[in-house]
C-alpha positions in Angstrom: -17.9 -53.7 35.4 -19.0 -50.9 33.1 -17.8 -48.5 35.6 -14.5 -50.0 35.9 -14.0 -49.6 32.4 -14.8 -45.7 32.3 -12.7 -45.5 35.3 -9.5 -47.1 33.2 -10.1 -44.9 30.9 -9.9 -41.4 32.8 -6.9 -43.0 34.4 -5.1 -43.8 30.9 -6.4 -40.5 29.3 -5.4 -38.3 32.8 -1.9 -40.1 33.1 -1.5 -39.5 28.6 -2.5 -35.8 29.3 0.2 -35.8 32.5 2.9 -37.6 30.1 2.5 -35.1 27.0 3.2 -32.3 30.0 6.4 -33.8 31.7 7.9 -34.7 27.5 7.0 -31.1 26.7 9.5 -29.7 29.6 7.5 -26.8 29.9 6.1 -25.9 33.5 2.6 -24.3 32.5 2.1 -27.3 30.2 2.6 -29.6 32.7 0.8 -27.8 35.8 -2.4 -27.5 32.9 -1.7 -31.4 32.7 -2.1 -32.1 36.1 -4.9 -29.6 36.7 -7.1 -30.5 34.2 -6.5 -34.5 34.7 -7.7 -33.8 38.6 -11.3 -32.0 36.9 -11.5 -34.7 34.8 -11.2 -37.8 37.0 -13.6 -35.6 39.6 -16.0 -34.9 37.2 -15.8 -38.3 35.9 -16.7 -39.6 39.7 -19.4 -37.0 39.9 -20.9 -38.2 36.8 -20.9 -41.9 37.8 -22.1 -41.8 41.0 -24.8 -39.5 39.9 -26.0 -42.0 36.9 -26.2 -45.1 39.5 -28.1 -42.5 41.9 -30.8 -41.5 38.5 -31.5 -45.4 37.9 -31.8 -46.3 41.7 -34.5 -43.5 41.4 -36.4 -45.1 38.2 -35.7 -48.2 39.6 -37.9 -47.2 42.7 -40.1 -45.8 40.6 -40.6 -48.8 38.7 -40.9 -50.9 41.7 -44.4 -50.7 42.9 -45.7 -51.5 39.6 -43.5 -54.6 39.6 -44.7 -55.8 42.8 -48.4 -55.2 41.6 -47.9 -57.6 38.5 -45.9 -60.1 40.5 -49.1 -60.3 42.7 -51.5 -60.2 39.5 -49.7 -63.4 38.7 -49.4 -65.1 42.2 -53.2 -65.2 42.0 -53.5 -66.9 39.1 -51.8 -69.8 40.7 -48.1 -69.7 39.7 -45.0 -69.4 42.4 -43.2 -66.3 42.8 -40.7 -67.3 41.1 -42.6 -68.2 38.2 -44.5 -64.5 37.9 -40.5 -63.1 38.2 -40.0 -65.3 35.1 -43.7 -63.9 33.6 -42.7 -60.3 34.2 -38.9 -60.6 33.3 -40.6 -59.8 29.8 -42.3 -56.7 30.7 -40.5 -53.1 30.7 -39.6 -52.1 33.5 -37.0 -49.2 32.7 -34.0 -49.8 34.6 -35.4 -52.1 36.6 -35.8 -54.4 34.0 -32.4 -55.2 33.6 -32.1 -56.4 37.2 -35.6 -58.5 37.1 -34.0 -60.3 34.3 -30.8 -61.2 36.2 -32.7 -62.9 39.0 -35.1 -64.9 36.2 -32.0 -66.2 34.5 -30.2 -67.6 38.2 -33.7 -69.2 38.9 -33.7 -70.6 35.2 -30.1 -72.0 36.5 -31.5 -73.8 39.5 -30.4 -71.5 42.2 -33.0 -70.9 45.0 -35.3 -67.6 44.5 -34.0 -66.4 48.2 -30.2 -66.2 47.0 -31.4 -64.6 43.5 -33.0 -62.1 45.9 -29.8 -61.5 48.5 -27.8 -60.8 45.4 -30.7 -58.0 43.8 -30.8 -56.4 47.2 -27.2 -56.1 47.4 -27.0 -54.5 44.2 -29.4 -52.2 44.9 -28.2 -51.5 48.7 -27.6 -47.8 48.1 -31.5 -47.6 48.7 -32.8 -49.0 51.5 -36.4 -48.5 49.9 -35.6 -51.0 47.4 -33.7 -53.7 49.7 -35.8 -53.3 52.7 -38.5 -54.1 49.5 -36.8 -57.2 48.2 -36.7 -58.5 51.9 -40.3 -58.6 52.3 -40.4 -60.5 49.1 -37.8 -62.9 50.2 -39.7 -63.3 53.5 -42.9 -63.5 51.8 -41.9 -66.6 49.3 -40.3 -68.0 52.2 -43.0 -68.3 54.9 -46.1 -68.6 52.6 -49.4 -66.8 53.5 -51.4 -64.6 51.3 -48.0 -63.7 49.3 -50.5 -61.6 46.7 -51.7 -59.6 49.7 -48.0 -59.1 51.2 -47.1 -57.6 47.8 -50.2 -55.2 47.4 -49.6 -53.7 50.6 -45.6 -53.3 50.2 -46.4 -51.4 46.7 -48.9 -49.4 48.7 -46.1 -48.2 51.1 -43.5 -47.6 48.5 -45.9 -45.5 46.7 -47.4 -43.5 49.7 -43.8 -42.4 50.8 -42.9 -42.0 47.4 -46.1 -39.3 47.9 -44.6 -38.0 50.5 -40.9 -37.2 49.0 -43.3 -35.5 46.1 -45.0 -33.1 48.7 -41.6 -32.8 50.3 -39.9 -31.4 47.1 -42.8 -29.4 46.6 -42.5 -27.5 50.2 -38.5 -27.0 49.9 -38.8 -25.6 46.1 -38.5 -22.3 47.5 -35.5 -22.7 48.9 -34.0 -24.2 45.9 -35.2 -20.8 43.9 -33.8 -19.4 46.9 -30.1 -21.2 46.0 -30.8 -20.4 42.5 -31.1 -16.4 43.8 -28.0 -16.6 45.7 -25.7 -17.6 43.0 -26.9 -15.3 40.3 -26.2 -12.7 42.9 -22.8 -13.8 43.3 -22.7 -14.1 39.7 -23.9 -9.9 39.3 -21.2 -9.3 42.5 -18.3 -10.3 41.1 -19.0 -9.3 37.5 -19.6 -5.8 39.3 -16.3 -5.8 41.0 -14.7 -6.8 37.8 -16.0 -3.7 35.5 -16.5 -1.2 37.9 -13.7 -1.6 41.2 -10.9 -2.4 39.4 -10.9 0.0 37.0 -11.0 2.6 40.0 -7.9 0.6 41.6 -6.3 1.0 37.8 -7.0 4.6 37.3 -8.9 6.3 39.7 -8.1 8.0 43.4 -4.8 10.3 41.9 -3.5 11.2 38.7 -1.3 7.9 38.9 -4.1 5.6 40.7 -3.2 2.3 42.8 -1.5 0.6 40.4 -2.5 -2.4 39.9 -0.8 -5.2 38.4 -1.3 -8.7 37.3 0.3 -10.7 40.0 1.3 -13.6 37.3 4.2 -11.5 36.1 6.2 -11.6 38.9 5.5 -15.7 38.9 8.9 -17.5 39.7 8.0 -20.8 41.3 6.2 -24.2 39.7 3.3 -23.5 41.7 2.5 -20.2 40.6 3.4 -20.4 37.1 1.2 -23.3 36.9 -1.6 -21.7 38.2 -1.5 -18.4 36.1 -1.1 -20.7 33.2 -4.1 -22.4 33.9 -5.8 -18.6 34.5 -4.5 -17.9 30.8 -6.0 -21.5 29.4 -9.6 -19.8 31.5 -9.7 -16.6 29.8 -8.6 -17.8 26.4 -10.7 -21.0 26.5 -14.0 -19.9 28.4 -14.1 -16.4 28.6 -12.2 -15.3 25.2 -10.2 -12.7 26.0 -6.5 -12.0 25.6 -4.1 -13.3 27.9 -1.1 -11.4 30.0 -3.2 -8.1 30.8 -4.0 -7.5 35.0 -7.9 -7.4 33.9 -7.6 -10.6 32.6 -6.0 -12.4 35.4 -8.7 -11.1 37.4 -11.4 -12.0 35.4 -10.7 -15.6 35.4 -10.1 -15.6 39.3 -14.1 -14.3 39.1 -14.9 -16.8 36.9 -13.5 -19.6 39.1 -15.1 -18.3 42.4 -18.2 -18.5 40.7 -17.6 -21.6 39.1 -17.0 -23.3 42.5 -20.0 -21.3 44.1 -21.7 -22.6 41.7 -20.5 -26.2 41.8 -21.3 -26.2 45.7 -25.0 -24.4 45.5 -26.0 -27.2 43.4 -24.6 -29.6 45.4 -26.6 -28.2 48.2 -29.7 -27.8 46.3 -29.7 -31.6 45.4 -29.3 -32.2 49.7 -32.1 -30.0 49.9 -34.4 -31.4 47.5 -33.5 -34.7 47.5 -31.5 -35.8 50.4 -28.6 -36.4 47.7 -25.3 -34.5 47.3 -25.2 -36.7 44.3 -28.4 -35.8 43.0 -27.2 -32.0 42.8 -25.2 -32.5 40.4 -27.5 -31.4 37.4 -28.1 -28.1 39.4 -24.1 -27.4 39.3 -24.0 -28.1 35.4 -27.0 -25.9 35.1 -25.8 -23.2 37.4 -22.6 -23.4 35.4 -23.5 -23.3 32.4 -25.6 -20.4 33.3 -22.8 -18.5 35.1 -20.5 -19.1 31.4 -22.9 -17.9 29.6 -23.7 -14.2 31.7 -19.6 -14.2 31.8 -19.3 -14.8 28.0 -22.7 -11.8 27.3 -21.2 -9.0 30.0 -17.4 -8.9 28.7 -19.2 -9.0 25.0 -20.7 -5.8 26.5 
């Protein structure tokens, strides 16, 4: 529900920011408008889907020790749904919020197996965690040594959660690796900024290339949309003076290696951790990073 409400709002603040352009008549306004709505409502996406992916990871985490307790408690004596009540009141992290939804159905008088469909369901984006809750489902179900059942399921959780460990730990070089790549994209295109064009400006003849900012010849929606939104990129990120040829091209830079960057750590969060979703810290960081040598080298 939460995550409908965010969504409503990016929709309502995206289709505000849209309105304001289309009243104020004027085309860069609007094309702004529209582009920055679309980064907004991807970002927003991003973001979501990235905090559901962080507490699936705490919540599997979490989960061993939560099926260690629960079998503390089955052999003192009590049922299983009784030590999920019991440990309803220890913290858990994330995972406590869930544990406490399937102690307040069985407080209601529904069955502990249809408590448990509903946790796996809501947790189906990891099959650790479902595949997990099964067991436990099958466990309360048939009977048996139920404390033993649990012991050995928080066993395998925790071995292969070993194993993804040592797995990170093997693949961190090609992560540096990533890392490498796009501050050598970064020095590239910062290099073709100060030192090419110049040349292309000045150099090869008394009268050089020529070259021009392609923005002031702009005639359609399209393009005058996008060399506004170059302008808002210079002024906003890089601060530097709008209308000049250097600067148009100094924003194009900065996007390419905005998106480079976007898509590296996107790629380092597949390589790490077998999550797109999961790469998006290394995109913010790689972003950030890239703003901050663009911001120190035009200083210079």
């Amino acid at each position: 529900m939460e995550m409908k409400k965010i969504y409503l709002i990016v929709a309502c603040i995206s289709a505000i920011s849209i309105g304001i352009g289309v009243v104020s008549g004027i085309k860069g306004v609007l094309g702004n408008s529209i582009i920055l709505s679309a980064v907004l409502v991807i970002f927003t996406y991003f973001f979501v889907r990235y905090e559901k992916y962080r507490r699936i990871r705490e919540m599997e985490e979490k989960f061993p020790q939560f099926l260690r307790d629960l079998s503390e408690l089955s052999r003192a004596g009590i049922s299983l749904a009784q030590a999920i009540r019991q440990a309803s009141r220890t913290n858990y992290g994330s995972l406590s919020e869930e544990i406490r939804r399937v102690s307040s159905k069985i407080s209601w008088g529904i069955p502990l197996d249809k408590a448990l469909d509903k946790f796996a369901e809501r947790v189906k984006e990891s099959k650790r965690l479902s595949t997990a809750i099964k067991i436990l489902k099958e466990a309360n179900l048939s009977g048996g040594d139920v404390p033993s059942i649990l012991e050995s399921t928080a066993e395998t959780i925790s071995l292969l959660k070993e194993a993804e460990k040592e797995r990170k730990a093997i693949l961190s070089q090609y992560v540096l690796l990533m890392y490498a790549i796009s501050f050598i994209f970064v020095g590239i295109v910062v290099a073709i900024n100060h030192f090419l064009l110049p040349i292309f400006e000045t150099g090869f003849g008394e009268e050089g290339i020529g070259l021009t900012n392609p923005c002031s010849e702009c005639s359609s929606f399209v393009c005058e949309s996008i060399c506004s939104f170059y302008d808002f990129v210079a002024s906003f990120f890089l601060r530097i003076p709008t209308g000049k040829p250097e600067t148009y091209y100094a924003s194009l830079f900065f996007l390419m290696a905005v998106i480079q960057a976007t898509f590296a750590g996107l790629i380092i969060g597949e390589i790490s951790e077998r999550s797109v979703l999961a790469g998006v810290k290394h995109s913010l960081i790689l972003f950030l990073a890239n703003w901050g040598i663009f911001l120190i080298l035009i200083q210079i």
